[in-house]
N, C-alpha and C positions, 0 to 999 in steps of 0.2 A: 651176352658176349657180343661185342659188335665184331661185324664182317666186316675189314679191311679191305676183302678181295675184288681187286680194278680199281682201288681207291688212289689219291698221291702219298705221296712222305707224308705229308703235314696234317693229311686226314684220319690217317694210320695211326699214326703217335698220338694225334688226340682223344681219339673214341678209345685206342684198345685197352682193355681189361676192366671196362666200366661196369660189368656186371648189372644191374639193378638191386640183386640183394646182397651186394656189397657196399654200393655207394650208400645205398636207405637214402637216396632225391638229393645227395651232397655230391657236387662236382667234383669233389677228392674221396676214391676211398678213405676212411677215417683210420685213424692210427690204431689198430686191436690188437691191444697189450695181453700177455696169457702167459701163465706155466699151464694152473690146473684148470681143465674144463668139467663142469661139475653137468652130473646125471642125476635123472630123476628116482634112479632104485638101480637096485643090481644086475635086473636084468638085461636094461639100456647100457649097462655099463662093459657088459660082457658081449653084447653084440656090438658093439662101438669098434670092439676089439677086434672081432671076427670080419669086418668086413673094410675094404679097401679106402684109407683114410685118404686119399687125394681130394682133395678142395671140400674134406669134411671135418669136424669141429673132433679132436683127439687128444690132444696134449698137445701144449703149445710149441715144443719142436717140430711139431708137424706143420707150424703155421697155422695162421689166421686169414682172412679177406684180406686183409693190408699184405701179407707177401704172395696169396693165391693172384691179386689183380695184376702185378708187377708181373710175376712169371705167364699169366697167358697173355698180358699184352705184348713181352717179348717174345712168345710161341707162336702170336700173329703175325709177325714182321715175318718170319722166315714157310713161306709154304712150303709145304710139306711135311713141315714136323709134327711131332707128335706131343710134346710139352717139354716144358722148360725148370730146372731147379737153381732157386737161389744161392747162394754162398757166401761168408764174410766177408773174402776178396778173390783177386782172378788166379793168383795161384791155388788160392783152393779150390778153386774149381778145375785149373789144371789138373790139378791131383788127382780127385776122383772121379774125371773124367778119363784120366790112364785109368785107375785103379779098376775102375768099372767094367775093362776088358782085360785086363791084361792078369796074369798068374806065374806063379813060378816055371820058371823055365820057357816060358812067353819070350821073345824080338820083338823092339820096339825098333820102329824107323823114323828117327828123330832130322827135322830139317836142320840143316847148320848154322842157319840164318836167326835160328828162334831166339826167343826172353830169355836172358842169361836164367833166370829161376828157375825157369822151364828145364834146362841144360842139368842146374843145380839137383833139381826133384830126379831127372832123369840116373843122374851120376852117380847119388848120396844114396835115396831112398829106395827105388827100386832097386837100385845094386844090390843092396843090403835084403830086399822082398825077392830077389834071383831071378829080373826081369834082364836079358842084355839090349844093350841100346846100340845099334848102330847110326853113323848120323852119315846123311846124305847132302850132294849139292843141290840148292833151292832150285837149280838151273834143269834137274834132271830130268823131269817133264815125264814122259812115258816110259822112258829107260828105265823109272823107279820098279818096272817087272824084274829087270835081271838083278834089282839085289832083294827080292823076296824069298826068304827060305820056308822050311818044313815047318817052322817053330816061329814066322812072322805073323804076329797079329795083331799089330797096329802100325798106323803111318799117322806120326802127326806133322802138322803144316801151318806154318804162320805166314798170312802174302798180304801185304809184301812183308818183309823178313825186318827182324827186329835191327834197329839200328843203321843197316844197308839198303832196308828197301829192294832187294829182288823180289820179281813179281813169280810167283810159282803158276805152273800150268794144273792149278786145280782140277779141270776136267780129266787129263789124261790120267793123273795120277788117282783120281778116282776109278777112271775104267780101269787099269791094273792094277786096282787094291780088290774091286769086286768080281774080278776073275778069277780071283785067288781067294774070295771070301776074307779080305782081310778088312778091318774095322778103319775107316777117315776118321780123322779129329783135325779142328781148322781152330788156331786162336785168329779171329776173327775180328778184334780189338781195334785196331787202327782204320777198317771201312766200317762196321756194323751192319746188319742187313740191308742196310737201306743205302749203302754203295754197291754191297756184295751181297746177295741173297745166297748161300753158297748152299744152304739145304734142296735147295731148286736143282744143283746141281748132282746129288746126286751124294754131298757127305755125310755121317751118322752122325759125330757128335759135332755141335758148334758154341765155342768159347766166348765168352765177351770178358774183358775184365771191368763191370761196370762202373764200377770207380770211376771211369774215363768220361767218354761222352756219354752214356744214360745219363750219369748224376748230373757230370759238368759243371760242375762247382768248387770241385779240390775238398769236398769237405764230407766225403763218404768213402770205407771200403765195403768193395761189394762185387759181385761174382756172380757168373751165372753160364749154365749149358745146358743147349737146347738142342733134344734127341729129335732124332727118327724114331718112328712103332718100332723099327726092330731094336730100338738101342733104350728106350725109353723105361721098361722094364730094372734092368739092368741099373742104370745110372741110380733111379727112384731108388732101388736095396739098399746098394754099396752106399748110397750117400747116406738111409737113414743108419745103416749102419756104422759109418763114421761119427754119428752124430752132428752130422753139417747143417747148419740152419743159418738164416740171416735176417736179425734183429726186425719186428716192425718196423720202428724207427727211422734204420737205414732203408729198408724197401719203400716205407711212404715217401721217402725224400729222392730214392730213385724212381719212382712213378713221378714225383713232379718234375725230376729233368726230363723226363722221357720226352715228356707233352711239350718240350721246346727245343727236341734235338734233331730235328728235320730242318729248321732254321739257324740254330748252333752249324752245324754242318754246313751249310750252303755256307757263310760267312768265313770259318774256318778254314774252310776249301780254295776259296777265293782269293782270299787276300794270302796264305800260304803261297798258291800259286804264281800268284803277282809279285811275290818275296825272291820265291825260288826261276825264277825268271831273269827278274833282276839281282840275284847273285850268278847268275853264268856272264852277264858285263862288266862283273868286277875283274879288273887283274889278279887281286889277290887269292880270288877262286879255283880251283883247280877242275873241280867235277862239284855239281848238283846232284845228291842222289834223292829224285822225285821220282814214284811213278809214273805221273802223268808229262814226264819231260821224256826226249825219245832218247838221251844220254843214260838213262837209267835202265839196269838190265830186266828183262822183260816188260819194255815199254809195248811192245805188240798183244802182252796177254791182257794186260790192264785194260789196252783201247776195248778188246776183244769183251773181256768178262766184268769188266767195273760200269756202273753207273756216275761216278765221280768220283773226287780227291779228297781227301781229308786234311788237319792241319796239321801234322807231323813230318818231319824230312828233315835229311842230315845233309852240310856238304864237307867236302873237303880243301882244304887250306893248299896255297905253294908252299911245300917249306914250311917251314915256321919251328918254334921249339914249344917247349913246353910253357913257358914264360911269356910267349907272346900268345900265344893260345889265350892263358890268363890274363892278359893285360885287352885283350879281344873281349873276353868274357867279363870278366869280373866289372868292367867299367858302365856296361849297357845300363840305363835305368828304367825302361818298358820289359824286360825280361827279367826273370827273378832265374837263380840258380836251384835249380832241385827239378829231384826224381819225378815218375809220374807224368801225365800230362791229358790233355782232354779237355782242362776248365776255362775258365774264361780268360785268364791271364798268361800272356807269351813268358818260355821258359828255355835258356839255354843252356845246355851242359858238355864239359870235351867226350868225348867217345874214342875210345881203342878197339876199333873189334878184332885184331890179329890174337884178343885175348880170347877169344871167345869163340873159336874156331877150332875145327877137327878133321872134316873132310876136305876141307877146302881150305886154300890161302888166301889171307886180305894181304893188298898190295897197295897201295895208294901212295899217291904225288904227295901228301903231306900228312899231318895232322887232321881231325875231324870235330866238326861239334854238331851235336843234334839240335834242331829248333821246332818248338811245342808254339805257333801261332794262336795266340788266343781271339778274342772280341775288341782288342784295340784298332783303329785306323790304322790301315797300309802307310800311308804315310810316314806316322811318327814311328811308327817298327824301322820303317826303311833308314830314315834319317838315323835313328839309334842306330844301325847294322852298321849303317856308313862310320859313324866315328869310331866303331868299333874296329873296322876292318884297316880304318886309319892308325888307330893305336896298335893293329896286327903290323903293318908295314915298315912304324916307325921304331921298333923293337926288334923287326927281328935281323 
């Protein structure tokens, strides 16, 4: 297992989860296909059984070296945790990462700001499992103490927030979750450890939805949370008990984004930046919501707790209707329209979030679109935005 600890992004992402008797002298763990693992007699077969199959050869739901290297090299990025589980994609990992603490008649304290899925699983499935969900504002920082009750044991938190971009005060809302012994969970998606270490800080479970930037290719779902000792128990049950596992397949091909997502990210970051910048010059812009812009709300915890920016961020339009929105969008040729985002190709879509809301109100100067910056030149992005913003003006 190589030690990452004092190491950069780039040296981290490369060495982690190289194992040696994983790799056997190949710079890729190899791809190790399995349902059945075959024993030598009964007796190996029966003690197989009896004793704790983490990163040991059991039935192939249990994993092979191809999804064991992916989960501790993403165990390495975050100190202090205790290990990591795969998953198909990041709402299953949402999943059973509530499931993992939470029981009937359990409170959940859900951010406002989160993955509408996220909202969905909270709404749908626990309801229906007799979990209540309250949902709070991203804004609320340490305050989140006076809405903890007798029956609160979880708080989950997505910073910045899905769609908006609030930057949540992770630290405090950790020290008022463990005052009260109540369980963190972070989707962590949009920085990854290597902006946000958030287990450093002090949360138990942390979300990726690897789809995104691990893979960074748009051509994998995949999922993963990574425990604290104390939570790490716990998650390892409930998931095999779900029967949650994630293809060799898709993990060998998330181990080789890995190895290039220290520099995916600096690029991503950048040139979003450089995007989101020069849309606060347009006229037809209203609001930028970046983190790393001081117009965006909790620009002070980002400077405060982030390492950098990543390439996702929404702004908002003057005005506009729904048709010129579309005629903004649908025209661009550097940006393709869809879900998702993380891969190498820029991605624009409109946004509503007044839908997607409960404790709090969205209010905005206009219309919204999200933009996913991928691996193209600043430039030709820009110049596309521009005619877009052109055909927003001259419509509406």
């Amino acid at each position: 297992m190589n030690n990452g600890e004092g190491k950069g992004d780039g040296t981290k992402v490369v060495g982690a989860g190289r194992r040696p008797e994983w790799t056997q002298g190949i710079v890729n763990p190899p791809v190790w296909r399995a349902s059945t693992i075959l024993y030598d007699n009964v007796a190996q077969l029966r003690a197989a059984a009896g004793r704790d199959t983490h990163h040991r050869l059991f039935y192939g739901r249990r994993g092979t070296p191809t999804q064991w290297s992916l989960a501790e090299a993403l165990t390495e990025l975050e100190p202090g945790a205790e290990a990591t589980f795969l998953y198909p994609s990041g709402v299953a990992a949402v999943s059973a990462a509530l499931l993992s603490v939470l029981s009937p008649g359990d409170e959940l304290l859900l951010a406002d700001s989160v993955y509408d899925p996220t909202r969905s699983f909270a709404t749908g499935f626990l309801t229906r499992f007799g979990v209540t969900t309250r949902y709070y504002d991203p804004m609320i920082g340490g305050g989140i103490a006076d809405l903890i009750g007798d029956n609160t044991r979880a708080i989950f938190m997505e910073s910045p927030g899905s769609l908006t971009f609030e930057v949540q005060d992770v630290p405090a809302i950790v020290a008022a979750a463990k005052a009260h012994d109540v369980t963190t969970i972070i989707d962590n998606t949009w920085a990854t450890p290597l902006l946000f270490p958030v287990m450093a800080l002090g949360v138990d479970l942390s979300i990726l939805a690897c789809t995104k930037y691990v893979v960074g290719h748009s051509d994998v779902m995949l999922g993963s949370v990574t425990a604290a000792p104390s939570h790490w128990a716990k998650l390892r049950d409930t998931s095999f008990a779900l029967g949650q596992t994630a293809s060799p397949d898709d993990a060998w091909l998330g181990s080789r984004g890995l190895r290039t997502m220290a520099v995916r990210l600096k690029h991503h970051g950048a040139v979003a930046l450089e995007i989101a910048r020069w849309l606060e010059t347009r006229p037809e812009v209203a609001q930028v919501l970046h983190p790393a812009l001081p117009s965006c709300p909790g620009h002070d915890r980002f400077v405060r707790d982030f390492k950098g920016s990543a390439g996702l961020f929404s702004f908002v339009l003057k005005g506009g209707t729904e048709a010129s929105r579309a005629a903004l969008i649908d025209g661009l040729e550097l940006f393709g329209i869809g879900y998702s985002w993380g891969g190498f190709e820029s991605l624009a879509i409109p946004i509503d979030p007044q839908r997607h809301r409960s404790a709090t109100k969205w209010e905005a100067a206009g219309l919204a679109v999200r933009l996913q910056i991928g691996l193209e030149d600043s430039a030709d992005l820009i110049a596309d935005l521009a005619a877009g913003l052109d055909r927003f003006r001259a419509t509406t």
